[in-house]
N, C-alpha and C positions, 0 to 999 in steps of 0.2 A: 571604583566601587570598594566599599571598606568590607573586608572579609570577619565575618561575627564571629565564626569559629575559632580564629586565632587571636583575635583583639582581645587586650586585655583592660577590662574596666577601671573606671575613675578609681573607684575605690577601693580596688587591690593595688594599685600602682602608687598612689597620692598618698601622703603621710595625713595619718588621720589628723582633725581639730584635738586641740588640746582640752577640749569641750565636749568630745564625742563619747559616747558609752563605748563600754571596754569590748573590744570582739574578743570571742571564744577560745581564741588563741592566746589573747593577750590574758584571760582570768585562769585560762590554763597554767602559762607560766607563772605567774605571780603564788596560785594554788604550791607546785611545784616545788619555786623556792619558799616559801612556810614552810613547808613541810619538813622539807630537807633540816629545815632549822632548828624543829619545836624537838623536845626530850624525847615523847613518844607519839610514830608518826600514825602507829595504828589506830590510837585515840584521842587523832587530833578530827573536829567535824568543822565545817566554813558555813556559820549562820548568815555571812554575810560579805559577798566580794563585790567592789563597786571600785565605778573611778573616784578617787580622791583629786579633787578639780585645783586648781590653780588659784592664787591668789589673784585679786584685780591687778596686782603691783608687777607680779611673775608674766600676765597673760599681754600686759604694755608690753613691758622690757621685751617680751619674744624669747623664742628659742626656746619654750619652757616644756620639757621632756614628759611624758607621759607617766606616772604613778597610778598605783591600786592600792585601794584600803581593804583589807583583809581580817578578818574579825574569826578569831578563832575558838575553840572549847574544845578541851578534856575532858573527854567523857567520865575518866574515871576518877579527875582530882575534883572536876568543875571550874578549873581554871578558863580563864575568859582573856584571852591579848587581843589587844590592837594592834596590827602591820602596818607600817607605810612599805610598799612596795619601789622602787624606780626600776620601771620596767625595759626604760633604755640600757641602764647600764647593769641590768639583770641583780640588784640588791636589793636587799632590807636596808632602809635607810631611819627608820621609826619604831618601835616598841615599844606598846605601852598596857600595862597590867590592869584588868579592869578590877576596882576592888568590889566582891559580891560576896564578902562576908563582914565588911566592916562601913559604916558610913564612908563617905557617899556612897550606896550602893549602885550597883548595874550588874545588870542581867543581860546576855544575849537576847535574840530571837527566839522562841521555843520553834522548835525544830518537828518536822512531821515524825522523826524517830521515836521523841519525845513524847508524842502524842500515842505513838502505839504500847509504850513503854508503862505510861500511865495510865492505859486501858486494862494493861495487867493485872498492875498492882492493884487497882480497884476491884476488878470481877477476883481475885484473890481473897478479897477483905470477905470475912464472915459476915458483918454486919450489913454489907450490900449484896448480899449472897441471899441474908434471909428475909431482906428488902422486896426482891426480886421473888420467891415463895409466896410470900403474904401476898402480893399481887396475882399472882397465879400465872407466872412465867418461869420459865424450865431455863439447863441450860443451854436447848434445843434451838432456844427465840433469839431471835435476832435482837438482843439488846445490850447495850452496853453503856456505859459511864461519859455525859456530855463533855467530848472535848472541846466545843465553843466555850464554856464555860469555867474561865481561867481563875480563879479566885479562892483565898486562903491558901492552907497546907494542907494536905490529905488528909496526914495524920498530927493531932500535936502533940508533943514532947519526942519525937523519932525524928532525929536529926540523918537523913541524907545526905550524899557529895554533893549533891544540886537539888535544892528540895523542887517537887515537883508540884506546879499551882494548876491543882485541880480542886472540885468539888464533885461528893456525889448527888450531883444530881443525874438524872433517866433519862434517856433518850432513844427512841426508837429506830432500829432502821426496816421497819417493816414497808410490806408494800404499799405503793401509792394510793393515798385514800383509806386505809386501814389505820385505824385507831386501836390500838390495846385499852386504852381507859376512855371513859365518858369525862367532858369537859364539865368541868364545875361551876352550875349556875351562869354561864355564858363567859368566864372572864377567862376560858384554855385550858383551864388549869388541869391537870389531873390530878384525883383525890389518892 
């Protein structure tokens, strides 16, 4: 009879597919060595750690070692790199600068840090401040600046380290069923 308590499963014992998603351990390390690497590690954030898969050509041949793509930002330059990770032989074997101030542009993921950062700056702003007045919401109400709604620059001519795409539009988090405005003429809208 096989004893469960001490067996130890396929998939802790078996070398993973060279196909497989990355386990916890393995985006751990990868996280790990970035870090170790980048100028400043306290402002470095990982919008995105994934396996970087193998070529059809690598995944024939065999033997082909396991890597992570690691996607990083500075929070406080706005610097954006790409990693290749080889997590066999614990290296950065790839680097690559994303350019997000000059054509071709890229941009990370925005980040949920990013979304609380641009709820600031907004409920900040006077002009959404006395938005929120004329409606007849305090700053008691549960309301704040749609972060679904990714589109333009906050502000223009204020140039930021990463500018931040929001717009202000409203959005409620009041309770379920509760409307702060009346829908306009049937088409949602509030006036």
């Amino acid at each position: 009879m096989l004893d469960t308590v001490k067996a130890k499963s396929q998939t802790e014992t078996a070398t993973p597919h060279p196909l497989d998603p990355l386990t916890a351990e393995e985006i751990t390390a990868a996280c790990t060595l970035v870090r170790a690497a980048v100028a400043s590690p306290e402002n470095c954030r990982f919008p995105a750690v994934r396996l970087e898969e193998p070529t059809k050509q690598e995944l024939a041949a065999g033997g082909v070692g396991r890597r992570a793509f690691a996607l990083t930002l500075d929070v406080a330059t706005g610097e954006a790199i790409e990693h290749i990770v080889d997590l066999g032989r614990g290296e950065i074997v790839g680097r690559k600068v994303v350019p997000n101030r000059e054509a071709p542009y890229g941009q990370p993921p925005v980040m949920l840090e990013e979304f609380f950062k641009c709820e600031a700056v907004v409920k900040a702003d006077p002009g959404w401040r006395a938005a929120m007045v004329r409606r007849g919401l305090s700053e008691g109400h549960r309301t704040g600046p749609g972060r679904s709604v990714l589109v333009g620059f906050l502000r223009q001519g204020v140039r930021a380290r990463r500018p931040y795409r929001a717009c202000r539009q409203l959005f409620s988090r009041a309770l379920a069923g509760q409307r702060l405005c009346a829908p306009d003429r049937g088409r949602g809208r509030c006036r």
